[in-house]
N, CA and C atoms as an extended XYZ file, in Angstrom:
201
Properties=species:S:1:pos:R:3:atomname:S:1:resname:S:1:resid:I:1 pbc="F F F"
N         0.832       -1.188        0.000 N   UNK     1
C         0.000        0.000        0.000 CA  UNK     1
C         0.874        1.248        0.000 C   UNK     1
N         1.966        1.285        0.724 N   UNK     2
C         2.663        2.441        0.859 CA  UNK     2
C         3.443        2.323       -0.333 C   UNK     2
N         3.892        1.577       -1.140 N   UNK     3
C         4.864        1.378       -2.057 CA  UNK     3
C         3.693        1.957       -3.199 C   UNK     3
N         2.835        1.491       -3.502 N   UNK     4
C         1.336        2.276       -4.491 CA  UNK     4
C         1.307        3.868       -4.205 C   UNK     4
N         1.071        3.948       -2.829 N   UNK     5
C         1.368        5.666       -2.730 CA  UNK     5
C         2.341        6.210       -3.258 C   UNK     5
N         3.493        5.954       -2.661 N   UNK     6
C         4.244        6.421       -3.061 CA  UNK     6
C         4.731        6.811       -4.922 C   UNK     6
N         4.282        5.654       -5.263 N   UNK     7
C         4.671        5.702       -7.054 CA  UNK     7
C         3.563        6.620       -7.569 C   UNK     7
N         2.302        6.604       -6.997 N   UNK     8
C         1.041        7.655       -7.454 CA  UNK     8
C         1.671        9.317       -6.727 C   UNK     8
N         2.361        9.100       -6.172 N   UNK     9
C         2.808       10.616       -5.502 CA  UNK     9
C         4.284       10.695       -6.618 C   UNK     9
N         5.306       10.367       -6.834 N   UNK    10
C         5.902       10.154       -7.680 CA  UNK    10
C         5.706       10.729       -9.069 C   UNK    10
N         4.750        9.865       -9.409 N   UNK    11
C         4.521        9.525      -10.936 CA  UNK    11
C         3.710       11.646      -11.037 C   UNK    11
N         2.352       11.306      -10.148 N   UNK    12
C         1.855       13.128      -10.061 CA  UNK    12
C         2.365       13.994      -10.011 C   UNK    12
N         3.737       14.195       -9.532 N   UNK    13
C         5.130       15.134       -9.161 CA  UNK    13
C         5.774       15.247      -10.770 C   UNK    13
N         5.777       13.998      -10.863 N   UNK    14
C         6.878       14.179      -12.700 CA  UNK    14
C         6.019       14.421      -13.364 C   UNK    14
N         4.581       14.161      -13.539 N   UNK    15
C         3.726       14.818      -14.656 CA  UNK    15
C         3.116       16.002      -14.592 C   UNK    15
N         3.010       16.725      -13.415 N   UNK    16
C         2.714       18.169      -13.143 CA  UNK    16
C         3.699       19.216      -13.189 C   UNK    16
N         5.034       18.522      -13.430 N   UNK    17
C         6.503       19.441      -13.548 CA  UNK    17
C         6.765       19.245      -14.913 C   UNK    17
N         5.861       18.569      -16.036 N   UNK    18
C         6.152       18.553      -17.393 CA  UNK    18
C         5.928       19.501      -18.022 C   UNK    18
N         6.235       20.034      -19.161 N   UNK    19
C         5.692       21.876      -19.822 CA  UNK    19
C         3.985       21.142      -20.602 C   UNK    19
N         3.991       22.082      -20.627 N   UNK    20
C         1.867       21.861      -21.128 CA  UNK    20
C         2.129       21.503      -22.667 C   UNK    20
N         2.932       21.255      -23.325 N   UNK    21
C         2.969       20.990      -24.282 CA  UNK    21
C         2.472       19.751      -24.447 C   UNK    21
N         2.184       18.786      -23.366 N   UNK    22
C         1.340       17.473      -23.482 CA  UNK    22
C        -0.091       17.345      -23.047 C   UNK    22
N        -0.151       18.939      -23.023 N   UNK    23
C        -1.840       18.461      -22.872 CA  UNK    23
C        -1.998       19.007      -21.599 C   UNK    23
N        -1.349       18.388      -20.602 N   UNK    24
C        -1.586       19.088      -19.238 CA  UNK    24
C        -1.109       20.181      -18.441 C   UNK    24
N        -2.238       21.107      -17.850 N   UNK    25
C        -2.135       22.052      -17.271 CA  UNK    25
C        -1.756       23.411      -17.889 C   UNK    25
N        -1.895       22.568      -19.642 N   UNK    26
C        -2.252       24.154      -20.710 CA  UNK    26
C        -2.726       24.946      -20.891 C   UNK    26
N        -2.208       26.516      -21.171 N   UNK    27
C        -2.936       27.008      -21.358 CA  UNK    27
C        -3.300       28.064      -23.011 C   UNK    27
N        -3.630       28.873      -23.061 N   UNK    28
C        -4.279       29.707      -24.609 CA  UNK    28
C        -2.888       30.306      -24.994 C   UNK    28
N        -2.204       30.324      -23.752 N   UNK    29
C        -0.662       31.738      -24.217 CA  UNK    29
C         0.587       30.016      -24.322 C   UNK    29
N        -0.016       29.183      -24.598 N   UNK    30
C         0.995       27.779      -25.059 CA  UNK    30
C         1.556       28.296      -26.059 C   UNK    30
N         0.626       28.693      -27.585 N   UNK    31
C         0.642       28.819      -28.859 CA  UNK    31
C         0.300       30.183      -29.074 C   UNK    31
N         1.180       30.731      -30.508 N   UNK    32
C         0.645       31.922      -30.561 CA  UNK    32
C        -0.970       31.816      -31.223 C   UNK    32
N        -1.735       33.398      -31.314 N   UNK    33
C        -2.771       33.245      -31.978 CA  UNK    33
C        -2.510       33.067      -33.353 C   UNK    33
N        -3.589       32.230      -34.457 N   UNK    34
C        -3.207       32.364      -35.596 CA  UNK    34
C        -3.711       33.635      -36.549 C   UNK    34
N        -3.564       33.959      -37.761 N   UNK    35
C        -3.477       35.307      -38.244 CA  UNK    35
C        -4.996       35.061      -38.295 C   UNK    35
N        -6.166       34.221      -38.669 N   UNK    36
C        -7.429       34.424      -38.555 CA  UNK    36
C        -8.034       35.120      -37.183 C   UNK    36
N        -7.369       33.943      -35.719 N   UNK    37
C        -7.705       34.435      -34.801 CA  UNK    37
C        -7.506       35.990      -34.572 C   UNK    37
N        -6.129       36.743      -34.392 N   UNK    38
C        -5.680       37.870      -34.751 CA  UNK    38
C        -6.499       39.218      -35.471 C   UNK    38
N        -7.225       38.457      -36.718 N   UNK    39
C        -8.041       39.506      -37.615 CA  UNK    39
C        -9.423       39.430      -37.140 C   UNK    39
N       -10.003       38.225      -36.275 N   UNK    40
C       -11.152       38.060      -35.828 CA  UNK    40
C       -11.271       38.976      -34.386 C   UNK    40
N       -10.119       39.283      -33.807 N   UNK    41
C        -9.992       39.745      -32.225 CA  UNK    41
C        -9.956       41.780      -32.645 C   UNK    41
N        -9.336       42.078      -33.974 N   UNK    42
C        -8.980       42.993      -34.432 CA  UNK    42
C       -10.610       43.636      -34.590 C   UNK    42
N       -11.202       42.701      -35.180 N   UNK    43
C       -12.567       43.342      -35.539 CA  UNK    43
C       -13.376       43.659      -34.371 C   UNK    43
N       -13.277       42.815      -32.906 N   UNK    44
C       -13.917       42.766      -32.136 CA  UNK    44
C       -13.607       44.398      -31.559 C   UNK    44
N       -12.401       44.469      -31.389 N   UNK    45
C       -12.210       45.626      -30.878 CA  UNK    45
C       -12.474       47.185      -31.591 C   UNK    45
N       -12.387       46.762      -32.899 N   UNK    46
C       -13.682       47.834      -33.823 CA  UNK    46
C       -14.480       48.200      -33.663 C   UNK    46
N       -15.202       46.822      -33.369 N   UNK    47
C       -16.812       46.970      -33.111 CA  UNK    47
C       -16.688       47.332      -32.027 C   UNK    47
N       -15.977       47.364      -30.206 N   UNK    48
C       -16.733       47.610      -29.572 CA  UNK    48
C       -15.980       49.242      -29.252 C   UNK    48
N       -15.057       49.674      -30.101 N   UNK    49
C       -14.726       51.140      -30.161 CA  UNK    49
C       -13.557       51.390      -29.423 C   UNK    49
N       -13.000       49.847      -29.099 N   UNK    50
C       -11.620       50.379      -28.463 CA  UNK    50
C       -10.151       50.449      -29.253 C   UNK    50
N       -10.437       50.585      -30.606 N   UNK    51
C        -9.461       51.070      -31.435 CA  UNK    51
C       -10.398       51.938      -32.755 C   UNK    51
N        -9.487       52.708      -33.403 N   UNK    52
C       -10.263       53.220      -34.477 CA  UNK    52
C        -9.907       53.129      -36.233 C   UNK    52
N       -10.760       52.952      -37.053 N   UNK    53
C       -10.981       52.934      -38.293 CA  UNK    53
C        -9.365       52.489      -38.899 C   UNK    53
N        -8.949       53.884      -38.624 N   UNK    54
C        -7.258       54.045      -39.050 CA  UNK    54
C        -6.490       52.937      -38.263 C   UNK    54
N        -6.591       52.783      -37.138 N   UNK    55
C        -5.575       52.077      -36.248 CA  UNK    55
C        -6.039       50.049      -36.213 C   UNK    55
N        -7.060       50.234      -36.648 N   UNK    56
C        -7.540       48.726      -37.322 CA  UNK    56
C        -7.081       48.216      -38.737 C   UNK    56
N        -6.912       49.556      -40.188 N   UNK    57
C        -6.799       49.237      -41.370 CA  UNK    57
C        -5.057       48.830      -41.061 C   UNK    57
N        -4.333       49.848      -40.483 N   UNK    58
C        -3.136       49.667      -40.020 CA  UNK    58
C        -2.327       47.949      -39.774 C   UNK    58
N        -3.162       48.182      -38.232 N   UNK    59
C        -3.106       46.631      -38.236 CA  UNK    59
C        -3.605       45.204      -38.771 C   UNK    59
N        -4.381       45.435      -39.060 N   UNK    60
C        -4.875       44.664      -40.163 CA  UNK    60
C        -3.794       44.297      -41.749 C   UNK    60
N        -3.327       45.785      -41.951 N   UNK    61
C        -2.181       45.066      -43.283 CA  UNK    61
C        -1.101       44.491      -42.194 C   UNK    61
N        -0.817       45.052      -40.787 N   UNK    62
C         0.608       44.346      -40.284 CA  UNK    62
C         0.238       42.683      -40.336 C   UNK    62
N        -1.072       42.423      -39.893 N   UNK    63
C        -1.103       41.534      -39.887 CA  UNK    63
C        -1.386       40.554      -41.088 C   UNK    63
N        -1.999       40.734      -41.983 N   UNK    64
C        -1.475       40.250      -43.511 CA  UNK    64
C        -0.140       40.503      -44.138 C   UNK    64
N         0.808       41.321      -43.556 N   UNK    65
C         1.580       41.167      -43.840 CA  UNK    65
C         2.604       39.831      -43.306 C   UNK    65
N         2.068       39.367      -42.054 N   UNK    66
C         2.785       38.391      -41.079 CA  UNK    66
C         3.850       39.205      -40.356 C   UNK    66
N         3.752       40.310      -39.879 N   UNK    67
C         4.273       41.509      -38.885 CA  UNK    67
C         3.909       41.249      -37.514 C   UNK    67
């Protein structure tokens, strides 16, 4: 019984000290966004007025450009 604990305490220690690149304990800032996500987040902030016209067309070519 103690020898079972121990390897389940073990084994939980080496897989919670692994990088999230396997799945666990990942998170959204793992990967960057992709240029859709990017142009989809760009618009959001259009629409809700926290950037403007100019400062969207702007970014919008940086980001077709891959900038």
């Amino acid at each position: 019984m103690v020898r079972t604990l121990a390897l389940g305490l073990l084994l939980s220690v080496a897989v919670f000290s692994l990088p999230a690149c396997i799945g666990i304990g990942g998170n959204s800032d793992s990967h960057p966004p992709t240029q859709g996500q990017q142009l989809i987040d760009l618009k959001a902030a259009l629409d809700k007025g926290a950037i403007t016209q100019a400062e969207y067309d702007q970014k919008k070519a940086q980001i077709l450009a891959g900038r």
